[in-house]
ChimeraX commands (.cxc) that place a marker at each C-alpha (Angstrom):
marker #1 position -17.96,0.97,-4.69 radius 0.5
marker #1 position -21.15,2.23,-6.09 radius 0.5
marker #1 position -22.42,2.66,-8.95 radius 0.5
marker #1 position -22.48,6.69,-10.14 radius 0.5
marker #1 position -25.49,7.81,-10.76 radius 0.5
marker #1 position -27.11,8.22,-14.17 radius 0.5
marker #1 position -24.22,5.20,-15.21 radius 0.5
marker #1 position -26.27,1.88,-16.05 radius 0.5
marker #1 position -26.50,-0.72,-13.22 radius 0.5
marker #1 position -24.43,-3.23,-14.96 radius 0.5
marker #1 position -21.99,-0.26,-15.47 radius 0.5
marker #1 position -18.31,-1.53,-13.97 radius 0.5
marker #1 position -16.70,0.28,-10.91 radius 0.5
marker #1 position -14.34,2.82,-10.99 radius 0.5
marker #1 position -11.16,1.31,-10.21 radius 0.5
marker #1 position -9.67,2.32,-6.90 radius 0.5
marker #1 position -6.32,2.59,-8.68 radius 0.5
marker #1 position -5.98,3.30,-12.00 radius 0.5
marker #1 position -2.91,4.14,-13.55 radius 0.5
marker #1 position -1.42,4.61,-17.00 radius 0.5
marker #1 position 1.88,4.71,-18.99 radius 0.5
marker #1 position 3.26,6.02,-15.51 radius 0.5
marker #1 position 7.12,6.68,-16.10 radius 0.5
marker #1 position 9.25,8.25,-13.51 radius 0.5
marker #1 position 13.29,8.74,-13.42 radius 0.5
marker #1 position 16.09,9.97,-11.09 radius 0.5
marker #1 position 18.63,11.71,-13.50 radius 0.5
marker #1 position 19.30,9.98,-16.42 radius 0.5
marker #1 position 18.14,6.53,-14.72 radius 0.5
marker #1 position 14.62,5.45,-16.29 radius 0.5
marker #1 position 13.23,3.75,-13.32 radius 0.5
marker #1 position 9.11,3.49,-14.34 radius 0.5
marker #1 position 8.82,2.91,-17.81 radius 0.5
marker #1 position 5.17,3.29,-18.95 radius 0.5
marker #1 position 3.29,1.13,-16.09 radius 0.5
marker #1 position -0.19,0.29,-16.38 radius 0.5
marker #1 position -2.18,-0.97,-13.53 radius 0.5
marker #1 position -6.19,-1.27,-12.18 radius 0.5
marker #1 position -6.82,-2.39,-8.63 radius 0.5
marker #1 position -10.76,-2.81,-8.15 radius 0.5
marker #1 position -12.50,-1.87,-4.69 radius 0.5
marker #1 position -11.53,-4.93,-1.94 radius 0.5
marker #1 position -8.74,-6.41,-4.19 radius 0.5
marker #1 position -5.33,-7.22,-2.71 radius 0.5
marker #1 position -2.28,-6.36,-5.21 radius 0.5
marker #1 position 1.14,-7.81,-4.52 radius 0.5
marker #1 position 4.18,-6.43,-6.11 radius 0.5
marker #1 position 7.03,-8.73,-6.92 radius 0.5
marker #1 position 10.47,-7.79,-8.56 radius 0.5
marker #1 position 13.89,-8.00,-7.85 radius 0.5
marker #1 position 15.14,-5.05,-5.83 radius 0.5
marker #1 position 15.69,-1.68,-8.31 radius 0.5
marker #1 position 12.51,-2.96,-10.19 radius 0.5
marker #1 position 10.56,0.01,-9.62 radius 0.5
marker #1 position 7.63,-1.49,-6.95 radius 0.5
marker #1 position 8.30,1.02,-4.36 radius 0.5
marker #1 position 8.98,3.86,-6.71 radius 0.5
marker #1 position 4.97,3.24,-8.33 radius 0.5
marker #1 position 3.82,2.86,-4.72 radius 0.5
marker #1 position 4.84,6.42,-3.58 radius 0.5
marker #1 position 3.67,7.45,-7.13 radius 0.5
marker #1 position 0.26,6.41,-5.99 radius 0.5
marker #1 position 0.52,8.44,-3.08 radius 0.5
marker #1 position 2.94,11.26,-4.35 radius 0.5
marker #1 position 5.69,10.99,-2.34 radius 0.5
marker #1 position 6.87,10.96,-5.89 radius 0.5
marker #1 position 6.22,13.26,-9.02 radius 0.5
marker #1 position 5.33,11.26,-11.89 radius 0.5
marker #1 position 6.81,12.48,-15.24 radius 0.5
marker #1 position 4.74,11.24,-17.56 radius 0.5
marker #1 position 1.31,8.95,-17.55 radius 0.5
marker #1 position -1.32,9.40,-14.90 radius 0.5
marker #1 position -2.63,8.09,-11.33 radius 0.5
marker #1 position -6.10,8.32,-10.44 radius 0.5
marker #1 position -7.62,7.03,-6.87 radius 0.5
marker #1 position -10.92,6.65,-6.55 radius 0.5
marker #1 position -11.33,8.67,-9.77 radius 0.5
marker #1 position -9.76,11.59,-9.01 radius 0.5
marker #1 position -6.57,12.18,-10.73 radius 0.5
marker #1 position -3.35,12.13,-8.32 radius 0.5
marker #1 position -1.08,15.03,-7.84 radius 0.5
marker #1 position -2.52,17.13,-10.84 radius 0.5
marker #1 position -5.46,19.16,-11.95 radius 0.5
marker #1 position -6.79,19.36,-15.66 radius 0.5
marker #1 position -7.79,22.22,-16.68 radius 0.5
marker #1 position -8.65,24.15,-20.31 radius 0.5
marker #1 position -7.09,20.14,-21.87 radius 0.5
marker #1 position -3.78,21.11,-19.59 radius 0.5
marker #1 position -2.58,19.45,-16.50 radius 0.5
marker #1 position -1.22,21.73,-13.41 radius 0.5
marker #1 position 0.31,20.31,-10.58 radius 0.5
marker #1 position -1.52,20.62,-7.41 radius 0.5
marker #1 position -0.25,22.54,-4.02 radius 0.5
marker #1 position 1.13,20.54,-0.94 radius 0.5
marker #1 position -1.79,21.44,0.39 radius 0.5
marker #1 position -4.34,19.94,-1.98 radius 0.5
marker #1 position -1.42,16.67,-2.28 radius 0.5
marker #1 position -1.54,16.33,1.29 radius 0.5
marker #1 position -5.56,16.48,1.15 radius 0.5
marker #1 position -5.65,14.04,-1.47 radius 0.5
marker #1 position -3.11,11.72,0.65 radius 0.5
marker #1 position -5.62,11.77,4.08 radius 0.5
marker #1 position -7.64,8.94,1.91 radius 0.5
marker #1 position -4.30,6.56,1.44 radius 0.5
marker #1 position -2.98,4.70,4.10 radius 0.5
marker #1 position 0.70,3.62,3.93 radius 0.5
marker #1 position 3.14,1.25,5.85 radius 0.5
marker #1 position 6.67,1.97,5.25 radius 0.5
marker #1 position 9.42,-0.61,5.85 radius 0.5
marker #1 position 10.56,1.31,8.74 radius 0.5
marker #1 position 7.80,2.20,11.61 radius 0.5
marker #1 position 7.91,5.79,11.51 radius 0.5
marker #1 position 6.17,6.01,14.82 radius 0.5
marker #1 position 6.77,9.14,17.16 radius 0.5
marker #1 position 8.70,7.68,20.01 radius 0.5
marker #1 position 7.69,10.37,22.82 radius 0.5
marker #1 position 4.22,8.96,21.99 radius 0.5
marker #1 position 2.42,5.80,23.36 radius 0.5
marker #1 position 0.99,3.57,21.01 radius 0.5
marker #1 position -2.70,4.88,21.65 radius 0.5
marker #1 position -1.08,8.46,21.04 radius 0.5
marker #1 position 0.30,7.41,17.87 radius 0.5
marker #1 position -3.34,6.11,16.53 radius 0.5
marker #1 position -4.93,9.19,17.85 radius 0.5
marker #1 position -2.78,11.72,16.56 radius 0.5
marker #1 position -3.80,12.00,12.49 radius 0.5
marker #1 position -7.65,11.77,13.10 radius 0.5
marker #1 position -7.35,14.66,15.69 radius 0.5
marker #1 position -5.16,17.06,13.87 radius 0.5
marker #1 position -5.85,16.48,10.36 radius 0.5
marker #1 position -9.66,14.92,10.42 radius 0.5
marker #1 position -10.92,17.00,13.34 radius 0.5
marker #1 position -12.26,14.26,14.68 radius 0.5
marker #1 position -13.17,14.66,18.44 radius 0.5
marker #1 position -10.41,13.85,20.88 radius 0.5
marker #1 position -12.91,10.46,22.74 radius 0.5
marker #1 position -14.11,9.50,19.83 radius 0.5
marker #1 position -10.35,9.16,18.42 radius 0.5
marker #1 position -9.83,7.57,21.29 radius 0.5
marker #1 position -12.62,5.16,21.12 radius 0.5
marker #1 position -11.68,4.42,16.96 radius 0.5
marker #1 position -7.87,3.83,18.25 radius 0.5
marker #1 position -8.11,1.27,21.18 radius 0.5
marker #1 position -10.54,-0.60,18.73 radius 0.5
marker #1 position -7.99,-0.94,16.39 radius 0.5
marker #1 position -5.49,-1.77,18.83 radius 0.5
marker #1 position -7.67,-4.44,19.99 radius 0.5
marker #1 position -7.60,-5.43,16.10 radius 0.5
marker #1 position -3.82,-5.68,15.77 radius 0.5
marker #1 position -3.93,-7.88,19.07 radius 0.5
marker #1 position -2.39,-4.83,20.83 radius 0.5
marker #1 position -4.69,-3.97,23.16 radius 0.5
marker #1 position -2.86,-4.33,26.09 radius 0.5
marker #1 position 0.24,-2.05,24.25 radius 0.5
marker #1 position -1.87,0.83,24.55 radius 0.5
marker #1 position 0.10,2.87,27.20 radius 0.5
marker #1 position 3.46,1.31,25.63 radius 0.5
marker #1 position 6.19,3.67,23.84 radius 0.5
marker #1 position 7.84,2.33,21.01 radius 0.5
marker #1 position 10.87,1.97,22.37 radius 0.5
marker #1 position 8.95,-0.91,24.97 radius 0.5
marker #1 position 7.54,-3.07,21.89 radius 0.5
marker #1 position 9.05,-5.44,19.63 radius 0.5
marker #1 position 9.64,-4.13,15.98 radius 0.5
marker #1 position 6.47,-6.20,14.93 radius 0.5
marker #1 position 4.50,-4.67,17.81 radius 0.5
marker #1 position 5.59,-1.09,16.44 radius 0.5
marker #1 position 4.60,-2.36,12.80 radius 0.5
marker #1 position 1.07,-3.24,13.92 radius 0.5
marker #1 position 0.53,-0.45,15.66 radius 0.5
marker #1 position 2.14,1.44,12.27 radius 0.5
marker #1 position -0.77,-0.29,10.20 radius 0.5
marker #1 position -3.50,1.03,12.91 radius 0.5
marker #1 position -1.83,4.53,12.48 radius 0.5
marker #1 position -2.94,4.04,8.96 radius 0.5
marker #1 position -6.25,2.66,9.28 radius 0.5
marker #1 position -7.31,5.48,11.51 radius 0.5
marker #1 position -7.53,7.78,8.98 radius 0.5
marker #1 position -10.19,4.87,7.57 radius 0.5
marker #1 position -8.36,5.07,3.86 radius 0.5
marker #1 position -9.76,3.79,0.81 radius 0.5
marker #1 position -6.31,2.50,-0.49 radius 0.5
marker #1 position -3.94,1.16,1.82 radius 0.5
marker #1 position -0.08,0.71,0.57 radius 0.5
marker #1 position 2.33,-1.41,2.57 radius 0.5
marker #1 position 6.22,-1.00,0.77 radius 0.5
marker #1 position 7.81,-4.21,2.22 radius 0.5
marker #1 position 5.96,-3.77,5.90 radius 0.5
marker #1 position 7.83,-6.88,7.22 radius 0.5
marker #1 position 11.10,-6.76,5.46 radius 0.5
marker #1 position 12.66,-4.72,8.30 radius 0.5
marker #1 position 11.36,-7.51,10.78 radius 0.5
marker #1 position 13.41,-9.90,12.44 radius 0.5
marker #1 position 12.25,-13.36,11.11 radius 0.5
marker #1 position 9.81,-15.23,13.64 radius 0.5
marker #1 position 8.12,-11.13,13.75 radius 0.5
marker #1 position 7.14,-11.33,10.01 radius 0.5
marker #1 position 4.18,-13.61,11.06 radius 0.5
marker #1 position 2.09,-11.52,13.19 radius 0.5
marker #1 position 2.58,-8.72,10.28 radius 0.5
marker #1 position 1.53,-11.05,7.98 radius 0.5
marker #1 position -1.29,-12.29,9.86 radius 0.5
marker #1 position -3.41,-8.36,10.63 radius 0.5
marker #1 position -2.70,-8.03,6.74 radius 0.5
marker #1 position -4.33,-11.34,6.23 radius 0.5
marker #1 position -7.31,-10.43,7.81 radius 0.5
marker #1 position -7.65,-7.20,6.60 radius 0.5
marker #1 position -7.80,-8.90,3.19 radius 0.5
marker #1 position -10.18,-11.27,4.79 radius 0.5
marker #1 position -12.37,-8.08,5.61 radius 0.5
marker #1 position -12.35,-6.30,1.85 radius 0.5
marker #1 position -9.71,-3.64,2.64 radius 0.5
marker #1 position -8.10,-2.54,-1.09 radius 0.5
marker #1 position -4.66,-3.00,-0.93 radius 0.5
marker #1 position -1.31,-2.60,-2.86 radius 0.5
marker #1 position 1.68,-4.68,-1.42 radius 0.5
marker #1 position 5.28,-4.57,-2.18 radius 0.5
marker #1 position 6.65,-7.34,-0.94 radius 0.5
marker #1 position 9.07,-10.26,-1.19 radius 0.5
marker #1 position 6.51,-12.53,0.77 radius 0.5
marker #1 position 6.07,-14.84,-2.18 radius 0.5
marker #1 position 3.89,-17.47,-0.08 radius 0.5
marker #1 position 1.79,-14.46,1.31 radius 0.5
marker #1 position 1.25,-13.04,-2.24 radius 0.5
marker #1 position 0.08,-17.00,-3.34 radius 0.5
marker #1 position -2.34,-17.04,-0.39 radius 0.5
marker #1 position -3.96,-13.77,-0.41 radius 0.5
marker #1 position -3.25,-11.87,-3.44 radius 0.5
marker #1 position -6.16,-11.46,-5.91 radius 0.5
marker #1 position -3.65,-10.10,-8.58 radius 0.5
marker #1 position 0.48,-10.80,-9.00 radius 0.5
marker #1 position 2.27,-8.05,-10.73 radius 0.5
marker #1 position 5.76,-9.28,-11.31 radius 0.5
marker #1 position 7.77,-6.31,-12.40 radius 0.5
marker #1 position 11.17,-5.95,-13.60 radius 0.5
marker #1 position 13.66,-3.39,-15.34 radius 0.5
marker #1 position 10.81,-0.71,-14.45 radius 0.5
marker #1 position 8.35,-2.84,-16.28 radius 0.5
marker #1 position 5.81,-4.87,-15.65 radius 0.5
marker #1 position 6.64,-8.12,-17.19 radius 0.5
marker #1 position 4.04,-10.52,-16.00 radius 0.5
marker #1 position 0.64,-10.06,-14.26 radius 0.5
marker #1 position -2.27,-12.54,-12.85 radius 0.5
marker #1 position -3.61,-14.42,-10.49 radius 0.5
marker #1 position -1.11,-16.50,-8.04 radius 0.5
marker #1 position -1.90,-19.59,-9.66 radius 0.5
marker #1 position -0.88,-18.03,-12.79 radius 0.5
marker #1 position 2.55,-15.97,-11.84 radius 0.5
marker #1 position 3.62,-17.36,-9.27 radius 0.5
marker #1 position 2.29,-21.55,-9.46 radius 0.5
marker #1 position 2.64,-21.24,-13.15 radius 0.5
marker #1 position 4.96,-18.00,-14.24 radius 0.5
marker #1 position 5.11,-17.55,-18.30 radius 0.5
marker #1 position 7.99,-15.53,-18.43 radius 0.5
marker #1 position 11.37,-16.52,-18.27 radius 0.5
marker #1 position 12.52,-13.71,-15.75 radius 0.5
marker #1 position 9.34,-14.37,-13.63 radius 0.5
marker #1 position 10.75,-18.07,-13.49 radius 0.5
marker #1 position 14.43,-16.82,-12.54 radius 0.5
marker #1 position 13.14,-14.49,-9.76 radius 0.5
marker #1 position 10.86,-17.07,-7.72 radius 0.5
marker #1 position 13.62,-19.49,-8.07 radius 0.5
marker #1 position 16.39,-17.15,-6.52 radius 0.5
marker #1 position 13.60,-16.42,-3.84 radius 0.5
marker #1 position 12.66,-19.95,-3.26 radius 0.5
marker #1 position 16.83,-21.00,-3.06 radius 0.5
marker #1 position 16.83,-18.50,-0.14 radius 0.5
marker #1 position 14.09,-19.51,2.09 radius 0.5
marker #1 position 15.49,-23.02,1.67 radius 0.5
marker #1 position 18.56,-21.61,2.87 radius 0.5
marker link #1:1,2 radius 0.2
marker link #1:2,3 radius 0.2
marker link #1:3,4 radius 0.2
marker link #1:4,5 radius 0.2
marker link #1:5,6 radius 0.2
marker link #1:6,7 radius 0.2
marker link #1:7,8 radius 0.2
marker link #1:8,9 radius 0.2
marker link #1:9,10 radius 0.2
marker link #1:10,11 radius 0.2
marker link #1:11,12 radius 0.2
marker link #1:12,13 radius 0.2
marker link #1:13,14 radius 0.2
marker link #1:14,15 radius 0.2
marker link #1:15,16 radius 0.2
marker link #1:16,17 radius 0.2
marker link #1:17,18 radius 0.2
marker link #1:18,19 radius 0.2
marker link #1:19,20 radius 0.2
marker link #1:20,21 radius 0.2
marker link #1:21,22 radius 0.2
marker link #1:22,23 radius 0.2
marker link #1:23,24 radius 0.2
marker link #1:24,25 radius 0.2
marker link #1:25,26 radius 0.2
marker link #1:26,27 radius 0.2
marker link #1:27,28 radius 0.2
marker link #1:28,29 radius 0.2
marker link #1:29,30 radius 0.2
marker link #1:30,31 radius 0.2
marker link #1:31,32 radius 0.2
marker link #1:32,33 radius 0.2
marker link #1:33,34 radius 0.2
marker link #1:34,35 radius 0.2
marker link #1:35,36 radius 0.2
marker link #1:36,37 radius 0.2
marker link #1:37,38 radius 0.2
marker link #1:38,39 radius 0.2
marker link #1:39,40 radius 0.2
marker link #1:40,41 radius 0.2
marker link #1:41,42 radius 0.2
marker link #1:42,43 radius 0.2
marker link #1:43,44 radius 0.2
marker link #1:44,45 radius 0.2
marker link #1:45,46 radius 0.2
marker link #1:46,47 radius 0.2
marker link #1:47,48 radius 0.2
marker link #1:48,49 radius 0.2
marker link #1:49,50 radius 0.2
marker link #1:50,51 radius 0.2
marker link #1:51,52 radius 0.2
marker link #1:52,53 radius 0.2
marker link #1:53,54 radius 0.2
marker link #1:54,55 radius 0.2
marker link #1:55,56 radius 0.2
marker link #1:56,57 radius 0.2
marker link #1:57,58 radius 0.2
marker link #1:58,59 radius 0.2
marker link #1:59,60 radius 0.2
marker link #1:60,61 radius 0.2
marker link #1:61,62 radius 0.2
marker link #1:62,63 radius 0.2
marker link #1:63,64 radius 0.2
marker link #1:64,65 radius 0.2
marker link #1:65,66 radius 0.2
marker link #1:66,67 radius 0.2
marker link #1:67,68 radius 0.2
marker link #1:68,69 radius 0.2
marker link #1:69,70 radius 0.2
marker link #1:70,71 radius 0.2
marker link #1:71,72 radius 0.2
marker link #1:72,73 radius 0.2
marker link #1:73,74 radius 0.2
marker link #1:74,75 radius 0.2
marker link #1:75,76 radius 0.2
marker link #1:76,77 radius 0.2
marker link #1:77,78 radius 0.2
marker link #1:78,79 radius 0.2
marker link #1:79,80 radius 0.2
marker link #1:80,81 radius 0.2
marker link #1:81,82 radius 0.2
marker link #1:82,83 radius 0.2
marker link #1:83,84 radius 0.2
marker link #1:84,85 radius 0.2
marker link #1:85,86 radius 0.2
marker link #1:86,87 radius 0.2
marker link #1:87,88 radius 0.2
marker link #1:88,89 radius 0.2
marker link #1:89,90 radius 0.2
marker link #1:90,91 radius 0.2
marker link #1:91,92 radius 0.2
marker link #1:92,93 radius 0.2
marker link #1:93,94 radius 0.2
marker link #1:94,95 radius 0.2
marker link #1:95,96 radius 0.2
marker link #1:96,97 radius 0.2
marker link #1:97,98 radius 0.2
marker link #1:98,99 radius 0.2
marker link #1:99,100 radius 0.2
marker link #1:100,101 radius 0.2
marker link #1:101,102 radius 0.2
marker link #1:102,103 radius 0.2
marker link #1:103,104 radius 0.2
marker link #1:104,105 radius 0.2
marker link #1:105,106 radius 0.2
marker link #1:106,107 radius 0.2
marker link #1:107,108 radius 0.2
marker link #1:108,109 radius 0.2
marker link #1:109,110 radius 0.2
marker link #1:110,111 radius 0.2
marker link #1:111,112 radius 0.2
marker link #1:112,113 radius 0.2
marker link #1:113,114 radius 0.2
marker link #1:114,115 radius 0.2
marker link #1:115,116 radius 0.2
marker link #1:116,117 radius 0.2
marker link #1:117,118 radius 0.2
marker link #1:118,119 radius 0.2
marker link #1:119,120 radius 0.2
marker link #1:120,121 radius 0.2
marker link #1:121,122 radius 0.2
marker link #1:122,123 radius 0.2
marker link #1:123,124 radius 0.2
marker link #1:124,125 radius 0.2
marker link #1:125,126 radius 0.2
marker link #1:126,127 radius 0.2
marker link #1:127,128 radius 0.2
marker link #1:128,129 radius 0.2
marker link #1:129,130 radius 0.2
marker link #1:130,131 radius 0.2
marker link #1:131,132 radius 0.2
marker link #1:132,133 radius 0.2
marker link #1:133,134 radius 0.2
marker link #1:134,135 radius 0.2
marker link #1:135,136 radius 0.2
marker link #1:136,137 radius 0.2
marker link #1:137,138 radius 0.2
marker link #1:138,139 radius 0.2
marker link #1:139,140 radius 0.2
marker link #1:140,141 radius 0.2
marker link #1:141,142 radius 0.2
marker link #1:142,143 radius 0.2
marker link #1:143,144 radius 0.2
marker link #1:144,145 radius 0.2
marker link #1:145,146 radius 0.2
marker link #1:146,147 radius 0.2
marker link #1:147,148 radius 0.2
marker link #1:148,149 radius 0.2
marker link #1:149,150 radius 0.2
marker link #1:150,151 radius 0.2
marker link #1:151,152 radius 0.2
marker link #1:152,153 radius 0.2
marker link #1:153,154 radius 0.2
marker link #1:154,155 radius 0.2
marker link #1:155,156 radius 0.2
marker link #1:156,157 radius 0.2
marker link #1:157,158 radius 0.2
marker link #1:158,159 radius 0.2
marker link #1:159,160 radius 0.2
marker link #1:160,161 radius 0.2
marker link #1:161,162 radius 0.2
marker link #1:162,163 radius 0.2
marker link #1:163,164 radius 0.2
marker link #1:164,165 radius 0.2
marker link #1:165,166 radius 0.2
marker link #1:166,167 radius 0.2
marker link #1:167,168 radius 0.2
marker link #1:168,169 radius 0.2
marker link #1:169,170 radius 0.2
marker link #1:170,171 radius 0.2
marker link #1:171,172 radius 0.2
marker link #1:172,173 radius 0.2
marker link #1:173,174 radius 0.2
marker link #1:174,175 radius 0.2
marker link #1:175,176 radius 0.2
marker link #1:176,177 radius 0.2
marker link #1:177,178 radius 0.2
marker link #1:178,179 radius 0.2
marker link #1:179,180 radius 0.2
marker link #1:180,181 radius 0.2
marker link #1:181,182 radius 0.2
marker link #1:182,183 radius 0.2
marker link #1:183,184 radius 0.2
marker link #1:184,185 radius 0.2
marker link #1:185,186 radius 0.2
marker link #1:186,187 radius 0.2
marker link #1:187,188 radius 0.2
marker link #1:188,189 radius 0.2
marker link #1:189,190 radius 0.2
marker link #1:190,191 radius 0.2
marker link #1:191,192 radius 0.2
marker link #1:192,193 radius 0.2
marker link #1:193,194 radius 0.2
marker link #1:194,195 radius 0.2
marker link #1:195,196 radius 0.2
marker link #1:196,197 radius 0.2
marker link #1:197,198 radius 0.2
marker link #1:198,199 radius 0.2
marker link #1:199,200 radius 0.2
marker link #1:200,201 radius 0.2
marker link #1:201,202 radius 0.2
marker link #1:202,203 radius 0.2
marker link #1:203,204 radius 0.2
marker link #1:204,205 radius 0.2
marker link #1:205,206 radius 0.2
marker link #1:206,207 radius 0.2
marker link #1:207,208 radius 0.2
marker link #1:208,209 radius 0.2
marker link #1:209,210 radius 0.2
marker link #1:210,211 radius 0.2
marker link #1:211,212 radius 0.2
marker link #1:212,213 radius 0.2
marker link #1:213,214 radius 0.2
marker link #1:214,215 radius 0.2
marker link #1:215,216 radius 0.2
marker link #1:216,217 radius 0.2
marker link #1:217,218 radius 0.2
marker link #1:218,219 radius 0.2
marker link #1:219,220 radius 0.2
marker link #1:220,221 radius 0.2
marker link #1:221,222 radius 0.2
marker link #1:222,223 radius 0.2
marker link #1:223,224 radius 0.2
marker link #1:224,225 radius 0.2
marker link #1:225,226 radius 0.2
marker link #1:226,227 radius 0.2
marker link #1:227,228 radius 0.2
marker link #1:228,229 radius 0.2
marker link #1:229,230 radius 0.2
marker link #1:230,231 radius 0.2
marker link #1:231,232 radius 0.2
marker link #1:232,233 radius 0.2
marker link #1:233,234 radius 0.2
marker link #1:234,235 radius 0.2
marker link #1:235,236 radius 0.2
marker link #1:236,237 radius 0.2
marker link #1:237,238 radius 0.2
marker link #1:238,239 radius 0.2
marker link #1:239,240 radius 0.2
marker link #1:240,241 radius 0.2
marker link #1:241,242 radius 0.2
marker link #1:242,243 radius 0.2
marker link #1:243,244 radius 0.2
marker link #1:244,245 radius 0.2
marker link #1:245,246 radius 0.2
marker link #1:246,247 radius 0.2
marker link #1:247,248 radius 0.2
marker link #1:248,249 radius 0.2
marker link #1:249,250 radius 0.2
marker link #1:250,251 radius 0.2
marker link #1:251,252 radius 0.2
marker link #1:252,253 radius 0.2
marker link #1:253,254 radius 0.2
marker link #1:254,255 radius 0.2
marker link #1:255,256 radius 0.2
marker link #1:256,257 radius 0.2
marker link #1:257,258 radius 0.2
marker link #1:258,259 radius 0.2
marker link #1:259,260 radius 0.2
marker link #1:260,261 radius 0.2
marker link #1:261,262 radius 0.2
marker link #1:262,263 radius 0.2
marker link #1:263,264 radius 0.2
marker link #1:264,265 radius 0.2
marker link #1:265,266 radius 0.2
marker link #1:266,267 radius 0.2
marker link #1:267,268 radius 0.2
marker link #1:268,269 radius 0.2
marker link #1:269,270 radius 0.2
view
């Protein structure tokens, strides 16, 4: 990200994602309680926790699918869901949320995909109607990025005709479309049968590879060690333990860090 002007050249980049003392609850249950978090431009964030931790609840915060109650989101420097004004904060309108979200890519767990659409009509669809973008050049941006997920040939396919792996990659094309400066993936292989979490894995890989920022919820421990530039384990709506991968997950300080990756680790060798 550049520099703004007038800021000194060794100045440091606004983080993509900066958030602070973010709480959030659902009745009486605290489930974010005071999260802090910076993701810099072309870093890869994994999310860890037990289920109930919070990690999906902050990752629709980011993109506010959820109302915060307390704390604040900014993305890309602007401040996410509210306005401040006069030292106050007002809540924006759908429509300036929904504005704010066209610059946020996110991959649910489930596909989400319009099923009387093909696969090219699901790419093309958002940069038409929302970014105006002219209908062959859509086209031309969405069979490229088909060609990226190694769907290519799926262009023409309905969701019903692909494998739920097929319909996930063509989910994360969806979202690149748009050509996002954040993209969020909430557990994007969890509703995969096993031998389809792979090919998931492996377009995420490379969009790491390629310097896309992204925050990833995800159980994946070996896929967080590999690619992950930052580990947040979180916990209790906390976070209690952040890092590299060498440092949470290799070498984890905290005791419930520890207890988590061990649980994890019993399953896959079940």
């Amino acid at each position: 990200m550049s520099t703004p002007a007038g800021a000194p050249a060794d100045a440091p980049a606004t983080p993509v994602v900066r958030a602070r003392n973010v709480t959030k609850a659902f009745g009486h249950v605290e489930v974010l309680k005071g999260i802090d978090l910076d993701v810099a431009a072309g870093e890869v964030v994994c999310l860890l926790g037990p289920s109930g931790s919070g990690k999906t609840t902050f990752l629709r915060c980011i993109n506010s699918l959820e109302r915060i109650d307390g704390g604040r989101i900014w993305v890309d420097g602007e401040l996410v869901g509210l306005a401040e004004r006069g030292g106050r904060l007002h809540r924006l309108t759908d429509k300036q949320i929904a504005a704010q979200r066209r610059d946020i890519g996110m991959v649910f767990q489930r596909f989400n995909l319009f099923p009387h659409m093909t696969a090219l009509e699901n790419v093309v669809e958002a940069p038409i109607r929302v970014r105006g973008l002219p209908r062959a050049q859509a086209h031309e941006r969405a069979r490229a990025l088909l060609e990226r997920v190694g769907l290519a040939d799926r262009a023409g396919n309905y969701p019903a005709q692909l494998s739920g792996g097929q319909q996930q990659r063509v989910a994360i094309a969806r979202a690149l479309a748009m050509q996002p400066k954040l993209m969020l993936f909430d557990e994007p292989t969890s509703a995969l049968d096993p031998e389809l979490v792979g090919e998931v894995l492996s377009v995420m890989r490379e969009l790491a590879d390629d310097g896309t920022t992204m925050v990833v919820v995800t159980h994946e421990v070996a896929f967080a060690r590999e690619v992950a530039d930052q580990v947040v384990f979180m916990d209790g709506g906390v976070v209690v333990e952040r890092g590299t991968p060498a440092e949470v997950v290799a070498n984890p300080r905290e005791e419930r860090t520890r207890a988590f990756l061990a649980r994890v680790r019993a399953g896959e060798a079940g």
